[in-house]
PLY file of the C-alpha trace (Angstrom):
ply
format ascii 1.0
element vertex 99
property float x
property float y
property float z
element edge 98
property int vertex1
property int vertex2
end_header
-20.81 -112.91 -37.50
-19.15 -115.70 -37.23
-17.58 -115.56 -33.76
-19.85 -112.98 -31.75
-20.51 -115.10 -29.11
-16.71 -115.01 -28.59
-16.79 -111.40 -28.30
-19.79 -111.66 -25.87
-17.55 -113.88 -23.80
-14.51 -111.31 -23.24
-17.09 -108.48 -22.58
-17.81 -109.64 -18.59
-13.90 -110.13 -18.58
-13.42 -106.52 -19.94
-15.46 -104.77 -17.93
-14.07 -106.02 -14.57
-11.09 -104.35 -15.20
-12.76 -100.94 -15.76
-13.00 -101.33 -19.41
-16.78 -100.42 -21.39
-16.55 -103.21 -24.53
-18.50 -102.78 -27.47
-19.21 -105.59 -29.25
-21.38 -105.53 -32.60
-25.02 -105.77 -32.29
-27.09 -108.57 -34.04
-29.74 -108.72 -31.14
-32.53 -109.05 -33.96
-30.52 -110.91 -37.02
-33.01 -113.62 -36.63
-35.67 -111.08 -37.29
-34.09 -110.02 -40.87
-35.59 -111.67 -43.69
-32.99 -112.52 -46.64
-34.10 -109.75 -49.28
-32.92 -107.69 -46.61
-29.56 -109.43 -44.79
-27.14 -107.47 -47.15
-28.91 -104.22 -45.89
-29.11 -105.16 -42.18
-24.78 -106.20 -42.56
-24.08 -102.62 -43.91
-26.53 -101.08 -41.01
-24.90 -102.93 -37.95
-21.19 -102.94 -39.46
-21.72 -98.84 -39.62
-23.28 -98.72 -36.64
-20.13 -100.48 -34.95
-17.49 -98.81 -37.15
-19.54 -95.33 -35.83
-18.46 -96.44 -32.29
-14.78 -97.13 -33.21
-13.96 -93.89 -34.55
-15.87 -92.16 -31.67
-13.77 -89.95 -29.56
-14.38 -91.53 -26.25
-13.07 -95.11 -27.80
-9.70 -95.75 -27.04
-8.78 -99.39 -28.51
-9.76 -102.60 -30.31
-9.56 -105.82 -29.24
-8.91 -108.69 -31.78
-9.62 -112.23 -31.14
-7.67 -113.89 -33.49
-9.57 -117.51 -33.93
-9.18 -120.10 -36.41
-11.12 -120.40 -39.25
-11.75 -123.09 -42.05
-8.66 -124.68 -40.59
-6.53 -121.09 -41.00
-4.73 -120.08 -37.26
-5.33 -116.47 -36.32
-8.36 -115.69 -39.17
-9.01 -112.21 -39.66
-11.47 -111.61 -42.00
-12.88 -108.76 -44.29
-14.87 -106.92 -41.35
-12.18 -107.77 -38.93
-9.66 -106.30 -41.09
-11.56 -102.77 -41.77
-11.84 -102.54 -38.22
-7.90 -102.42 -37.95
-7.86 -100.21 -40.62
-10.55 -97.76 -38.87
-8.29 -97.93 -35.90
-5.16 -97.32 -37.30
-6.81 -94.39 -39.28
-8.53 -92.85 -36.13
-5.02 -93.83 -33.89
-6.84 -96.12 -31.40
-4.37 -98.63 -29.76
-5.38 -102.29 -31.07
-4.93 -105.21 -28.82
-4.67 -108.65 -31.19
-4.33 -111.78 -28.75
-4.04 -115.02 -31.20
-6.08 -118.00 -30.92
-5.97 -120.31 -28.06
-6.79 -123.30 -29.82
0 1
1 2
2 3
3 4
4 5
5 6
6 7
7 8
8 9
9 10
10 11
11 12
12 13
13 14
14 15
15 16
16 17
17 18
18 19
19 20
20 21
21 22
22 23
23 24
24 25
25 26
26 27
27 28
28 29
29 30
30 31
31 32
32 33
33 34
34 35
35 36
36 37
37 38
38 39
39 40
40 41
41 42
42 43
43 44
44 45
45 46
46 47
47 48
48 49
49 50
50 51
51 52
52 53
53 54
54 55
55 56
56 57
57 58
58 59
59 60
60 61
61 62
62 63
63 64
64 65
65 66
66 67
67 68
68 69
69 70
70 71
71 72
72 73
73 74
74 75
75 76
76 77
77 78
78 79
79 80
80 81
81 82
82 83
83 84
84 85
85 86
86 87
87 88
88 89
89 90
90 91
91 92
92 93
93 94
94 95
95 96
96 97
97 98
């Protein structure tokens, strides 16, 4: 993922005001060898999408960053997240890039 370290960054942020983030989890990507990447993408992207329609999830939050020179990139993954929200009615939150 291209901008998980950006998500990492807003999670400290989130949870001070009383919020539990969820941000996807490639702890062991490194570990994964390429055979198996396509595999491992499918695991961790159900694994998060599992968490967005769960009951006790309320929102999304969107980072909006730029991309290959586009402003306010959202990308395949990003965009089935919306989707999954919309779907499930969980408010989304989309704050556009800051650069």
């Amino acid at each position: 993922m291209t901008f998980i370290e950006k998500m990492k960054d807003f999670s400290p942020m989130l949870s001070e005001i009383g919020f539990v983030p969820i941000v996807p989890d490639e702890s062991n990507s490194g570990e994964i060898c390429d055979k198996d990447i396509n595999e491992y993408k499918r695991k961790v992207s159900r694994d998060h999408f599992n968490k967005i329609a769960d009951k006790n999830t309320h929102a999304i939050l969107v980072v909006n960053e730029s991309k290959n020179g586009e402003d306010n990139y959202i990308g395949a993954n990003t965009f089935a997240e919306i989707a999954l929200a919309f779907y499930f009615e969980k408010k989304m939150n989309l704050f556009p890039s800051t650069e």
